[in-house]
DSSP file (Angstrom, degrees, kcal/mol; ACC not computed):
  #  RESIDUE AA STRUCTURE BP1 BP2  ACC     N-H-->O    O-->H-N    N-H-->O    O-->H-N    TCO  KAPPA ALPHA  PHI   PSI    X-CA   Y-CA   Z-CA
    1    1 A X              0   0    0      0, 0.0     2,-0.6     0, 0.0    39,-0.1   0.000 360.0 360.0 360.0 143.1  -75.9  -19.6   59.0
    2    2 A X        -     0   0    0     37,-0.1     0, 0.0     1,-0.1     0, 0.0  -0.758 360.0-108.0 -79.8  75.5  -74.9  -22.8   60.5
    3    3 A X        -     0   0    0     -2,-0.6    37,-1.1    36,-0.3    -1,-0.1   0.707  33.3-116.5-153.6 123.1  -71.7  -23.6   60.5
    4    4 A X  B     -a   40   0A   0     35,-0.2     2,-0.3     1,-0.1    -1,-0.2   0.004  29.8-115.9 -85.5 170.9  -70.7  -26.4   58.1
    5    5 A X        -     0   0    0     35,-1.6     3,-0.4     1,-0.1    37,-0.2  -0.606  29.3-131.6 -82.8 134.9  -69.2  -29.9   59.8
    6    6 A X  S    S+     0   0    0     -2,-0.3    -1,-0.1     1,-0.2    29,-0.0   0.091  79.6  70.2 -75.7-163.0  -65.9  -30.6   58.8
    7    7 A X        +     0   0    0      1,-0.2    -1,-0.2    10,-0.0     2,-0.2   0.511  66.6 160.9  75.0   6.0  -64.6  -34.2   57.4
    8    8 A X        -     0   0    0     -3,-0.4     2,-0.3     1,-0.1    -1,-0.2  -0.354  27.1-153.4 -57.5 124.0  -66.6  -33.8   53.9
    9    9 A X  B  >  -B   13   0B   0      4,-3.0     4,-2.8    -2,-0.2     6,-0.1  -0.696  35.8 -89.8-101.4 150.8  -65.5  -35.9   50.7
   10   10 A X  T  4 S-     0   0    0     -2,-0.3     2,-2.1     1,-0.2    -1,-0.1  -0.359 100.8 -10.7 -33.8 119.6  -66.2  -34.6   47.2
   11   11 A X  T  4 S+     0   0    0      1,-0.2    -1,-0.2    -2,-0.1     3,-0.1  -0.008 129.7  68.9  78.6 -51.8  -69.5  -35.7   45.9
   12   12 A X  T >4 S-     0   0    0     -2,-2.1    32,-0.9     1,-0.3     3,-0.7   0.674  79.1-170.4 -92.4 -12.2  -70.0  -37.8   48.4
   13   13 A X  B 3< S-BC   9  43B   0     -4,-2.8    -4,-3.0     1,-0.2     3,-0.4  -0.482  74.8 -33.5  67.4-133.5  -70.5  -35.1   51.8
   14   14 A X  T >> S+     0   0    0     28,-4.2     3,-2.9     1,-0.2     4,-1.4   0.451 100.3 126.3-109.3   6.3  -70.5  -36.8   54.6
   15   15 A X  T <4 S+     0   0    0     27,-0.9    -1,-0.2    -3,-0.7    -2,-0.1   0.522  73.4  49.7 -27.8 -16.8  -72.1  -39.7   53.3
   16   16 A X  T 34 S+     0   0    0     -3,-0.4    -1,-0.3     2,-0.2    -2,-0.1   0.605  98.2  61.6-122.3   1.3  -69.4  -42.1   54.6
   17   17 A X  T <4 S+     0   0    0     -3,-2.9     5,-0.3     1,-0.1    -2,-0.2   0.762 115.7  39.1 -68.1 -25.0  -69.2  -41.0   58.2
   18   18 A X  S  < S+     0   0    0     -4,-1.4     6,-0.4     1,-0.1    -2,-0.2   0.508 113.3  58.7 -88.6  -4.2  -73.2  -42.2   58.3
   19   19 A X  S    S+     0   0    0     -5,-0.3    -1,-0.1    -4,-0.1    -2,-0.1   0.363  96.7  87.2-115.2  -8.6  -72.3  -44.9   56.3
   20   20 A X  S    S-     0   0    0      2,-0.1     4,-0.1     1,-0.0    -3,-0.1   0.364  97.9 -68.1 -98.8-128.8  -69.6  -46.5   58.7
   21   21 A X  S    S+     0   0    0      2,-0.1     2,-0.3    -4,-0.0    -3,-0.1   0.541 110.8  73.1-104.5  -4.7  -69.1  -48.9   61.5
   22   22 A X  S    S-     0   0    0     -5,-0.3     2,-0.6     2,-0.0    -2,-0.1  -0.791  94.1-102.8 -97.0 159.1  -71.0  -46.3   63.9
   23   23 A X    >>  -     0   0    0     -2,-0.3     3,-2.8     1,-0.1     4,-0.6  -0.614  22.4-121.7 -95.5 142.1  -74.2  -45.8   63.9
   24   24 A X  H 3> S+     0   0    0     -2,-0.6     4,-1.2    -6,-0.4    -1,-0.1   0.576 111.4  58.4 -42.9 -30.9  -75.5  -42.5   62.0
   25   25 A X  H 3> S+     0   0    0      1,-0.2     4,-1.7     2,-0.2    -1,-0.3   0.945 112.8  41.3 -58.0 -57.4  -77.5  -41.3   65.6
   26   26 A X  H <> S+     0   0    0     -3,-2.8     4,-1.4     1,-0.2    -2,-0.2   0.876 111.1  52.0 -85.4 -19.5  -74.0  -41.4   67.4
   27   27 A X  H >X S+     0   0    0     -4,-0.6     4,-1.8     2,-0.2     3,-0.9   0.978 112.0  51.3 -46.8 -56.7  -71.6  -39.7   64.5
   28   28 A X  H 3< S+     0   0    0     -4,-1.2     4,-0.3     1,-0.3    -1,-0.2   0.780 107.0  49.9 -56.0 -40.0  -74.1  -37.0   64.5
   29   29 A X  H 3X S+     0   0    0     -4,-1.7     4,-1.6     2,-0.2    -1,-0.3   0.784 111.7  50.0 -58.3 -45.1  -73.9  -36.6   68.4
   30   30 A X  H << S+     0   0    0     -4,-1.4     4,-0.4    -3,-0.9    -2,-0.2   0.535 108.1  52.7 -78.4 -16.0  -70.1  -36.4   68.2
   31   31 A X  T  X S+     0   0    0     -4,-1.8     4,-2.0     2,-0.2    -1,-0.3   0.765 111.0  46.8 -92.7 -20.0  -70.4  -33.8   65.4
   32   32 A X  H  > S+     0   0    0     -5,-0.4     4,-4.9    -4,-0.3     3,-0.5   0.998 108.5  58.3 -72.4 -63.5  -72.8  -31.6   67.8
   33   33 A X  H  < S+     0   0    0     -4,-1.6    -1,-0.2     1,-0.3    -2,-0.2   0.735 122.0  21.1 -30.1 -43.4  -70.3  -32.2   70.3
   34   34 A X  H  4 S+     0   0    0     -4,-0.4    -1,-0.3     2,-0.1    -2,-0.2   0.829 136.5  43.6-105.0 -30.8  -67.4  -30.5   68.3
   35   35 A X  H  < S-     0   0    0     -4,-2.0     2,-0.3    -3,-0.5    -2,-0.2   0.715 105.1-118.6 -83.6 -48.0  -70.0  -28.7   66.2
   36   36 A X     <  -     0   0    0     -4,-4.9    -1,-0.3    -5,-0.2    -2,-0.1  -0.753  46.9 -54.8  98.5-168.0  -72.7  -27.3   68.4
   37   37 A X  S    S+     0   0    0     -2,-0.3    15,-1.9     1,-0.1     2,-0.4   0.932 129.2  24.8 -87.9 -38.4  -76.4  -27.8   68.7
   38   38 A X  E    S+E   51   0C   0     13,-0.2     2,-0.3    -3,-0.1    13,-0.2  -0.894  70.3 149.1-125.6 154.1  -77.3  -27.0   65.0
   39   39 A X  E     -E   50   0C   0     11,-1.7    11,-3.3    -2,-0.4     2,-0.3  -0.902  41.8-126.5-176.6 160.6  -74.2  -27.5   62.0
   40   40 A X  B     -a    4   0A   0    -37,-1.1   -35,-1.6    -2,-0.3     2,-0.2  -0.867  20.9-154.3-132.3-176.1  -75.3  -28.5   58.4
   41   41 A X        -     0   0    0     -2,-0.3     7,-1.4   -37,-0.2     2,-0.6  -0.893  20.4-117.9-161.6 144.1  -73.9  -31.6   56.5
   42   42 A X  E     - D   0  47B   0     -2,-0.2   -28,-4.2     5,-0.2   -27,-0.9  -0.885  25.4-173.7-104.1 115.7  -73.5  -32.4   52.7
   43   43 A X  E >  S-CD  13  46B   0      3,-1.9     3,-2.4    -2,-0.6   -30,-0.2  -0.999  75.2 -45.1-102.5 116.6  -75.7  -35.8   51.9
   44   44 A X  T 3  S-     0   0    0    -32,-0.9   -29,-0.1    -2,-0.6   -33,-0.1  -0.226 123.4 -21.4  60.7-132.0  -74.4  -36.0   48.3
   45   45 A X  T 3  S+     0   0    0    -33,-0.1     2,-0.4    -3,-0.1    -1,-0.3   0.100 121.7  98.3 -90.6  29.6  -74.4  -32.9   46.5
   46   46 A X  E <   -D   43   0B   0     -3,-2.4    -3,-1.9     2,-0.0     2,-0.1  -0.831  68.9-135.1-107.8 159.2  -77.1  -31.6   49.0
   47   47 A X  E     -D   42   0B   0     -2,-0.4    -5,-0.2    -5,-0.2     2,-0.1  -0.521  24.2-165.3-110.6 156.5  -76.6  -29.3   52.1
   48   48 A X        -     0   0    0     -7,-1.4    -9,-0.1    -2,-0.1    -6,-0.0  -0.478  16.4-140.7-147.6  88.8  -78.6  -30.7   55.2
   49   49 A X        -     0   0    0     -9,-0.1     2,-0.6    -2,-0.1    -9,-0.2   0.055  21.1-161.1 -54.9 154.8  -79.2  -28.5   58.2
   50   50 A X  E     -E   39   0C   0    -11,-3.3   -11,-1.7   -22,-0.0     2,-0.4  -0.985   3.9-168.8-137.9 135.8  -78.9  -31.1   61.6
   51   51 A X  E     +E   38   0C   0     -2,-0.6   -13,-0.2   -13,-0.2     2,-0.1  -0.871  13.7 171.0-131.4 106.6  -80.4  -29.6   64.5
   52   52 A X        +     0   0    0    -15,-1.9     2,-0.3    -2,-0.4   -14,-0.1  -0.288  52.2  90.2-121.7  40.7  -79.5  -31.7   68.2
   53   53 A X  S  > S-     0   0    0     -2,-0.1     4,-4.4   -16,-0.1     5,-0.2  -0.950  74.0-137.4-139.7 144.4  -80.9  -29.4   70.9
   54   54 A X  H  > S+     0   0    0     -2,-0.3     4,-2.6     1,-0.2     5,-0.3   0.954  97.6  48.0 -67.2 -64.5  -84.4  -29.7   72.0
   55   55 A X  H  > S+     0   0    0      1,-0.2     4,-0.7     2,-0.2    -1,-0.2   0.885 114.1  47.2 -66.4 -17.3  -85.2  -25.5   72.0
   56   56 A X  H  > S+     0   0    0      2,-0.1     4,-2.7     3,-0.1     5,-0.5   0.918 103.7  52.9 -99.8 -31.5  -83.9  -25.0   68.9
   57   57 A X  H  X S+     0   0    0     -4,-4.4     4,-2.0     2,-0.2     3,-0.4   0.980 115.1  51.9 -47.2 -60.6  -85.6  -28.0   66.9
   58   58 A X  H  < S+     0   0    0     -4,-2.6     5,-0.2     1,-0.2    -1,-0.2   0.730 106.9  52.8 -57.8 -14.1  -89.0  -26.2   68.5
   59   59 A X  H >X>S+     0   0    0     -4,-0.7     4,-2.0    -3,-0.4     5,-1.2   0.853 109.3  43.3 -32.9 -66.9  -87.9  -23.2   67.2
   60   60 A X  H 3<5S+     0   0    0     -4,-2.7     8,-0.2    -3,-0.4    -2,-0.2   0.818 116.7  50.7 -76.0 -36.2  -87.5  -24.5   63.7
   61   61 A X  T 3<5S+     0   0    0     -4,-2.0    -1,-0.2    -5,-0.5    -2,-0.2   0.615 128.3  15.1 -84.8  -7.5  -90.9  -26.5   63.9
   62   62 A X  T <45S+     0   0    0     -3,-0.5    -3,-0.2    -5,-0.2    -2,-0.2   0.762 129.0  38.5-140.8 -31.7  -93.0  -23.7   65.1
   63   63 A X  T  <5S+     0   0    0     -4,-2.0     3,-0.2    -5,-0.2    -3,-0.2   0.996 134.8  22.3 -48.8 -82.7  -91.3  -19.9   64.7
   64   64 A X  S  ><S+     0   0    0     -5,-1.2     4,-3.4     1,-0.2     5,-0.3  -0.046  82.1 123.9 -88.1  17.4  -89.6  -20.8   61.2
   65   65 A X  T  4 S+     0   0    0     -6,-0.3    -1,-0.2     1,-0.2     4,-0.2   0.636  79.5  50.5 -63.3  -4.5  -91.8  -23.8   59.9
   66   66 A X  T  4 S+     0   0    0     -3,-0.2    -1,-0.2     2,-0.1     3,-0.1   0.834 111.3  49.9 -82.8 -27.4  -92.6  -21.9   56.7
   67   67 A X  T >4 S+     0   0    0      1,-0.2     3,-0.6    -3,-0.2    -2,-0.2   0.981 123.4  26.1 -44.7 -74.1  -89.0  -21.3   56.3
   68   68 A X  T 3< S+     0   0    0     -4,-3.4    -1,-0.2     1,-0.3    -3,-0.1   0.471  95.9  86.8 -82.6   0.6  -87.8  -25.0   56.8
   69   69 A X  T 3   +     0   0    0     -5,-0.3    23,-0.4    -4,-0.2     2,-0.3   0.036  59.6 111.8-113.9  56.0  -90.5  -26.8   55.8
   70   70 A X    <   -     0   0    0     -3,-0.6     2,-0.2    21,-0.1    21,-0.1  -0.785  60.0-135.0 -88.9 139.7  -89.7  -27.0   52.0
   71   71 A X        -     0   0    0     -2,-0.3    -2,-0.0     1,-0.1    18,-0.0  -0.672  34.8 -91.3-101.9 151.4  -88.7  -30.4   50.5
   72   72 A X        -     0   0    0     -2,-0.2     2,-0.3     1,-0.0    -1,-0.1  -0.160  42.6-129.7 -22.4 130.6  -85.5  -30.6   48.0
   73   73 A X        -     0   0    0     -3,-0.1     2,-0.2     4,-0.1     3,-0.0  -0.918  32.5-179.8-110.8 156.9  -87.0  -30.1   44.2
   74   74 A X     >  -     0   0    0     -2,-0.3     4,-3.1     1,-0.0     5,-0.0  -0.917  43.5-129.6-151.3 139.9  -85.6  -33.0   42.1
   75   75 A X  H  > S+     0   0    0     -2,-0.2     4,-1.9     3,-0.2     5,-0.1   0.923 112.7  54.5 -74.8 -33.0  -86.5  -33.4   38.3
   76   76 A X  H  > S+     0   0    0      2,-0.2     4,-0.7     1,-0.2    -1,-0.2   0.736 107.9  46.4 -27.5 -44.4  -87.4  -37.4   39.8
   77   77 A X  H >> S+     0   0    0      2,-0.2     3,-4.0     3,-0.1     4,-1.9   0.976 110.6  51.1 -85.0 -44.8  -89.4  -36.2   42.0
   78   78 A X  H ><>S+     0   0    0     -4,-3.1     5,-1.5     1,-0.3     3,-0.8   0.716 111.6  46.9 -37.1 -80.0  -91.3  -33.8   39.6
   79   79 A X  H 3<5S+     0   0    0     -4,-1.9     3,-0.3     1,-0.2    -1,-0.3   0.334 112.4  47.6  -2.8 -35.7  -92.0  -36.3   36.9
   80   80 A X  H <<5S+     0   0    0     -3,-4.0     2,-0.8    -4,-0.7    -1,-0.2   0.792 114.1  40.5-113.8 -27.5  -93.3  -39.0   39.2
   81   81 A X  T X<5S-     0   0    0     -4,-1.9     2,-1.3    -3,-0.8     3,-0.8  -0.958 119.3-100.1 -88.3 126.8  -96.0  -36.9   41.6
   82   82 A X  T 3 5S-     0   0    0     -2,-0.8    -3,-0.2    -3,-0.3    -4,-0.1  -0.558  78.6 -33.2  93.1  23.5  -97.0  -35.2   39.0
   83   83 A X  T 3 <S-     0   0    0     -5,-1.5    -1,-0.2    -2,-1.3    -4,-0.1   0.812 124.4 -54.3  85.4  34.3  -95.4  -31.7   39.0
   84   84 A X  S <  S+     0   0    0     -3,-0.8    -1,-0.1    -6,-0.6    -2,-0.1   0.733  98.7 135.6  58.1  40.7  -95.6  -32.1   43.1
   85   85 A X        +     0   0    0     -7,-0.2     2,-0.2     5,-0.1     5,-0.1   0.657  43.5  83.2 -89.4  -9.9  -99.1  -32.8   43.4
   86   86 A X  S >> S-     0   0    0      1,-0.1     4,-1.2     3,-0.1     3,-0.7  -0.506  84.3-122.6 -90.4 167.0  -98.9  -35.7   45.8
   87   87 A X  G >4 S+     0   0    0      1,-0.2     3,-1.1     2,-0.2    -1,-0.1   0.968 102.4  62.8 -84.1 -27.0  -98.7  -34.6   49.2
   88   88 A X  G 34 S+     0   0    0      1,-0.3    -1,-0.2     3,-0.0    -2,-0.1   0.621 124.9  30.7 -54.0  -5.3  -95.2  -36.3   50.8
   89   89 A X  G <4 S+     0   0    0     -3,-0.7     2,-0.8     1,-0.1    -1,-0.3   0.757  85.0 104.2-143.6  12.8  -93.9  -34.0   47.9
   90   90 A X  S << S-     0   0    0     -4,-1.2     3,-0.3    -3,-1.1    -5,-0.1  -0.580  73.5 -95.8 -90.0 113.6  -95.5  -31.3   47.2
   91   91 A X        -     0   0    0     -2,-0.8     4,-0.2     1,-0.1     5,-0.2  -0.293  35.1 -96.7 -47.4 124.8  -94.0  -27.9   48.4
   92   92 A X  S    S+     0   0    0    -23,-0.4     2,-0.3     3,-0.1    -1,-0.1  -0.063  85.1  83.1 -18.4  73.1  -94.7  -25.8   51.4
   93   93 A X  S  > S-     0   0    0     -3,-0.3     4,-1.9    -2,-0.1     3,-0.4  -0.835  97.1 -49.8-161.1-154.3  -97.3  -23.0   50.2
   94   94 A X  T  4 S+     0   0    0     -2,-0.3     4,-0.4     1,-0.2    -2,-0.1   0.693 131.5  48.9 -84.8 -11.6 -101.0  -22.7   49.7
   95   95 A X  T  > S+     0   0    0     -4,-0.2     4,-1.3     2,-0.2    -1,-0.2   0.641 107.3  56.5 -60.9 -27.4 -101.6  -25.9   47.6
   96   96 A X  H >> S+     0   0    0     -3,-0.4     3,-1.7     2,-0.3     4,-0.9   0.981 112.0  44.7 -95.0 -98.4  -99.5  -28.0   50.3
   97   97 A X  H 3X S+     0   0    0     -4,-1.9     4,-1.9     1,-0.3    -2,-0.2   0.625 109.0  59.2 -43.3 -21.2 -102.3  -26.5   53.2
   98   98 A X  H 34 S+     0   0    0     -4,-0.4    -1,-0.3     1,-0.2    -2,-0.3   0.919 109.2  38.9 -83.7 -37.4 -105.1  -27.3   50.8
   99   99 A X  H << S+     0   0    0     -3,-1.7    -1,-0.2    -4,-1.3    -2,-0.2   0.458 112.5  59.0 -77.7   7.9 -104.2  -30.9   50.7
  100  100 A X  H >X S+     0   0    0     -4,-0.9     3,-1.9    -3,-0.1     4,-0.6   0.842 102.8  61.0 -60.4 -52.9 -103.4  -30.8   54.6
  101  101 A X  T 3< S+     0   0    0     -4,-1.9     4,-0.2    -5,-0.4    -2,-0.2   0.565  95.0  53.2 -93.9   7.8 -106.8  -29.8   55.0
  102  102 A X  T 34 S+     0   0    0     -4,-0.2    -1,-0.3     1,-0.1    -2,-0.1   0.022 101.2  55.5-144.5  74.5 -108.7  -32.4   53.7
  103  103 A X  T <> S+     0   0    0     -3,-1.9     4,-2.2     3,-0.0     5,-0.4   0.116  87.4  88.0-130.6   7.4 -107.3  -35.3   55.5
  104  104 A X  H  X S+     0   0    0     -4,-0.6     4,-1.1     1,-0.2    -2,-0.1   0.753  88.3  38.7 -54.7 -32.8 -108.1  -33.7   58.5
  105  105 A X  H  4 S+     0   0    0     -4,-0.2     4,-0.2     2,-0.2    -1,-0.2   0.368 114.8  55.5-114.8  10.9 -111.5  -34.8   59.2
  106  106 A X  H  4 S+     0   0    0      2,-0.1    -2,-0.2    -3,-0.1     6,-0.2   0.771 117.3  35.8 -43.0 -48.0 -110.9  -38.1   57.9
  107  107 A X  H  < S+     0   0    0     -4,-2.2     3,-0.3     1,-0.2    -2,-0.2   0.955 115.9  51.6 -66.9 -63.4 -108.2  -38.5   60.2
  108  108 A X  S  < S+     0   0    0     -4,-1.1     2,-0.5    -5,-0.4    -3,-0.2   0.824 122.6  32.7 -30.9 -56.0 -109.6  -36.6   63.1
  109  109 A X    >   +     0   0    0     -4,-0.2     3,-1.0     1,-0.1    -1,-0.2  -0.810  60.8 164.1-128.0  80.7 -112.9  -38.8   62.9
  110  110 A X  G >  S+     0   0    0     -2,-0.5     3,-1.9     1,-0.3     4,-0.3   0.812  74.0  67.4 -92.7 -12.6 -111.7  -42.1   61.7
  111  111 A X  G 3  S+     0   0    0      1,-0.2    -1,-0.3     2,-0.1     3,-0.1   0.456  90.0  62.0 -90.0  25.2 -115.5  -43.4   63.0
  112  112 A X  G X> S+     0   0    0     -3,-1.0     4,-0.9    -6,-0.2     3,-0.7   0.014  71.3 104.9 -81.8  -3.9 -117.4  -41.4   60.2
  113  113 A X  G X4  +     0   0    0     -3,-1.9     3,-1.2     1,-0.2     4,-0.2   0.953  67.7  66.6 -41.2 -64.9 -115.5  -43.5   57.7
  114  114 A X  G 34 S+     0   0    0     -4,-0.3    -1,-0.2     1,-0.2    -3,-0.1   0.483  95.3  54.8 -41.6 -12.0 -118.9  -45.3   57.3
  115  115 A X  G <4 S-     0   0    0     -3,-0.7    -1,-0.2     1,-0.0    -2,-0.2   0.765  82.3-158.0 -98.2 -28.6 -120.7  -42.0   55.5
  116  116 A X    X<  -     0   0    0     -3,-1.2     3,-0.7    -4,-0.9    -2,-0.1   0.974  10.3-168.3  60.6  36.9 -118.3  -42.0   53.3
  117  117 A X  T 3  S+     0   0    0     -5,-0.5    -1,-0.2     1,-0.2    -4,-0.0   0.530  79.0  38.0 -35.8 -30.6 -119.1  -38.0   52.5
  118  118 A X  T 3  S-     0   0    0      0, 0.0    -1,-0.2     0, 0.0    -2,-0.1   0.655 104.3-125.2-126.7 -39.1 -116.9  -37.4   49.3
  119  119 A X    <>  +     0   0    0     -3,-0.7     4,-1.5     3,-0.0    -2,-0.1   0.789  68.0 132.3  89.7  32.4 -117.6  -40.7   47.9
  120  120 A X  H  >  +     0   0    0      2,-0.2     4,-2.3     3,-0.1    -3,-0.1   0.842  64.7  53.9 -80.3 -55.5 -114.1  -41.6   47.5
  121  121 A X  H >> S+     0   0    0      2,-0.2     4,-1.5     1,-0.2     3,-1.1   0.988 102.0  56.5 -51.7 -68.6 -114.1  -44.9   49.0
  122  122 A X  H 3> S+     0   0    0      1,-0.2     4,-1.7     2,-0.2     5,-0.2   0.945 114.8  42.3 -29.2 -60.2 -116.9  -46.2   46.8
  123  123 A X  H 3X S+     0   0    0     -4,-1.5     4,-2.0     2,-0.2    -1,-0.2   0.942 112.2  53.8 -68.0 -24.9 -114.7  -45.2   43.7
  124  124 A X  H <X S+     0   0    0     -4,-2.3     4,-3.4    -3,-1.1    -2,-0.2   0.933 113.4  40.7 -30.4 -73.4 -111.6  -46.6   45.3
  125  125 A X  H  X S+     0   0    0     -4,-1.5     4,-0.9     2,-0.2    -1,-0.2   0.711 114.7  51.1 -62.6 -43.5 -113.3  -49.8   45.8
  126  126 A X  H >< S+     0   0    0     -4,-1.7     3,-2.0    -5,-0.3    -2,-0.2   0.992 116.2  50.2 -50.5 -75.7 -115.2  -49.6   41.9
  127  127 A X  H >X S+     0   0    0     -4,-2.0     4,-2.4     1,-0.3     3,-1.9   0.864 103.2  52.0 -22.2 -86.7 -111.3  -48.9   40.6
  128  128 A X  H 3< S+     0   0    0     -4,-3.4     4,-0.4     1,-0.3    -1,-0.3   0.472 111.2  46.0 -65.5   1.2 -109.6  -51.5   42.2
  129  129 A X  T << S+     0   0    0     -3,-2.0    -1,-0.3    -4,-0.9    -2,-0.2   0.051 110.9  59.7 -88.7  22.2 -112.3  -54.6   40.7
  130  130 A X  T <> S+     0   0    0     -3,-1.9     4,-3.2    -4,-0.1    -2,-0.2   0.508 107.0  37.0-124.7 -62.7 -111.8  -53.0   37.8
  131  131 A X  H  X>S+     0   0    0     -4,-2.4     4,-1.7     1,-0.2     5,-0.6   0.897 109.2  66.8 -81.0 -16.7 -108.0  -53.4   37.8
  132  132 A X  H  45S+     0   0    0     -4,-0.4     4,-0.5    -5,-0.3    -1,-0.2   0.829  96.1  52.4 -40.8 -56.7 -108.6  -56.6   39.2
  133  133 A X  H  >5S+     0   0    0      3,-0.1     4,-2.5     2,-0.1     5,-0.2   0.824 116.2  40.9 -52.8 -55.0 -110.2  -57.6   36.0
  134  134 A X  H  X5S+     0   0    0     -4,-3.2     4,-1.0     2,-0.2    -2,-0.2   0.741 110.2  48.9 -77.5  -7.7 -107.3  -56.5   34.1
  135  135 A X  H  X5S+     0   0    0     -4,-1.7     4,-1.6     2,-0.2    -1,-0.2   0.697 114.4  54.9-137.4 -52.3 -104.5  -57.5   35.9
  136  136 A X  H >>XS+     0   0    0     -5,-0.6     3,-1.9    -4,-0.5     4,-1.2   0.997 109.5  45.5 -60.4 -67.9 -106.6  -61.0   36.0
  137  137 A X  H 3X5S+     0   0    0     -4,-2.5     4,-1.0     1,-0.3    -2,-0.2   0.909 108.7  56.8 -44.9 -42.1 -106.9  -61.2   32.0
  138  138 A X  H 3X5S+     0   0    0     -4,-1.0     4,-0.5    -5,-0.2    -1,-0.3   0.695 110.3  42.1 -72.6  -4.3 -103.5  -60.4   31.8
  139  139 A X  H XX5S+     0   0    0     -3,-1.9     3,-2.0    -4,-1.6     4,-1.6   0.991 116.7  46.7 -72.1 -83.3 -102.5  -63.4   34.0
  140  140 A X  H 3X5S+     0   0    0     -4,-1.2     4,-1.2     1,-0.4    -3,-0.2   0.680 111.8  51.2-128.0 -36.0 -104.9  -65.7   32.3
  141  141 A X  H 3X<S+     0   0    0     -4,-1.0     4,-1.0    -5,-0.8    -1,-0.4   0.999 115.0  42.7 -68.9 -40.0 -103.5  -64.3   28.9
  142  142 A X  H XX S+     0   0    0     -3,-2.0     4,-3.9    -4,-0.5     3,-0.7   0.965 113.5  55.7 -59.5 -60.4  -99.4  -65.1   30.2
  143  143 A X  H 3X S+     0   0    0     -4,-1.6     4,-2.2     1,-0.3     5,-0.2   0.892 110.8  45.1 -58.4 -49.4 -100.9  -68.5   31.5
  144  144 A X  H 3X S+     0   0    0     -4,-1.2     4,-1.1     2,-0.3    -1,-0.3   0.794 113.1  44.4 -32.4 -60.4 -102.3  -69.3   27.8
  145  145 A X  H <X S+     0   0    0     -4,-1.0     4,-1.5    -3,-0.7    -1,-0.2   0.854 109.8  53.7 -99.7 -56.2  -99.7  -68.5   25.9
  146  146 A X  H >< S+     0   0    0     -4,-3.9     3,-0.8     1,-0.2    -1,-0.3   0.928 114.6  46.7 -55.5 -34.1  -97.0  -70.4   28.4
  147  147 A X  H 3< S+     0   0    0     -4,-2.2    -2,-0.2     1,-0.2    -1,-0.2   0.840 110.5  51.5 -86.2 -30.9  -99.4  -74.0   28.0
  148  148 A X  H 3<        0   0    0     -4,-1.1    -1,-0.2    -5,-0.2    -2,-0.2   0.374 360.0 360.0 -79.9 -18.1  -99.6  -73.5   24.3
  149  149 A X    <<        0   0    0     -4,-1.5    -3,-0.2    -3,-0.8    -2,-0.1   0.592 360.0 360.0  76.3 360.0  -95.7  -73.2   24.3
C-alpha cells in the first residue's frame, strides 16, 4: 500500500494544500519529493492514489489497468447515468468493454461517417427537430402569455 501524505484536515483531506496559493502540479511534486514516486491523498472523504514516476504510472496503465481502472461509485452518479450505463461512468468490467467497443470503428474511421451503418445519426438528427418543435412551442407559449400580461 502507498504510503499516505501527511498534512490532512478532517473532511476536508488535502483539499486545501491544492486549493492554495501554489499551484496543485507543484504541491504534488513537493509531496513526491518527501513522499516518494506513488503516496495516496484524501480529496474529501475519498482516498486518491498519486502516482509521479514515469515506470510506475506505465505499470498502473498497462500491468494493473483492471485493478485501477474503476471509477468512485456515488449514489449521484448512479441516479443520473442511469445505474452507470453511460460510458465516462460506467465501471471497469464486461459492459464497460462492450461500450468501448462500439466507438471504435466510428472513431477509427471517422470517413465512413457518411454510411451511417447503425442508423444512429439519422435518428439523432429526426430527435433533435423533434425537440426543436417543442422547445419552440414552449417559447412561443412563454412569449404569449408575457404580451397578454
Amino acid at each position: 500500500m502507498a504510503p499516505n501524505a501527511g498534512g490532512s484536515w478532517p473532511l476536508l483531506g488535502h483539499l486545501h494544500l491544492l486549493g492554495g496559493p501554489l499551484p496543485a502540479h507543484l504541491v504534488l511534486a513537493r509531496m513526491a519529493d518527501k513522499y516518494g514516486p506513488i503516496f495516496t491523498i484524501s480529496l474529501g472523504l475519498r482516498k486518491a492514489m498519486v502516482v509521479n514516476a514515469w515506470a510506475v504510472a506505465k505499470e498502473c496503465l498497462t500491468t494493473n489497468d483492471p485493478a485501477l481502472a474503476t471509477r468512485p461509485k456515488s449514489v449521484s452518479s448512479e441516479v443520473m447515468t442511469y445505474n452507470y450505463a453511460m460510458i465516462g461512468f460506467s465501471l471497469y468490467g464486461p459492459y464497460w468493454r462492450q461500450l468501448i467497443g462500439r466507438y471504435v470503428l466510428a472513431d477509427g474511421f471517422r470517413f465512413m461517417r457518411w454510411l451511417d451503418l447503425g442508423g444512429y445519426e439519422k435518428a439523432m438528427k429526426r430527435t433533435a427537430k423533434k425537440l426543436d418543435r417543442v422547445v419552440q412551442r414552449w417559447l412561443d407559449e412563454h412569449k404569449g402569455r408575457w404580451l397578454l400580461g
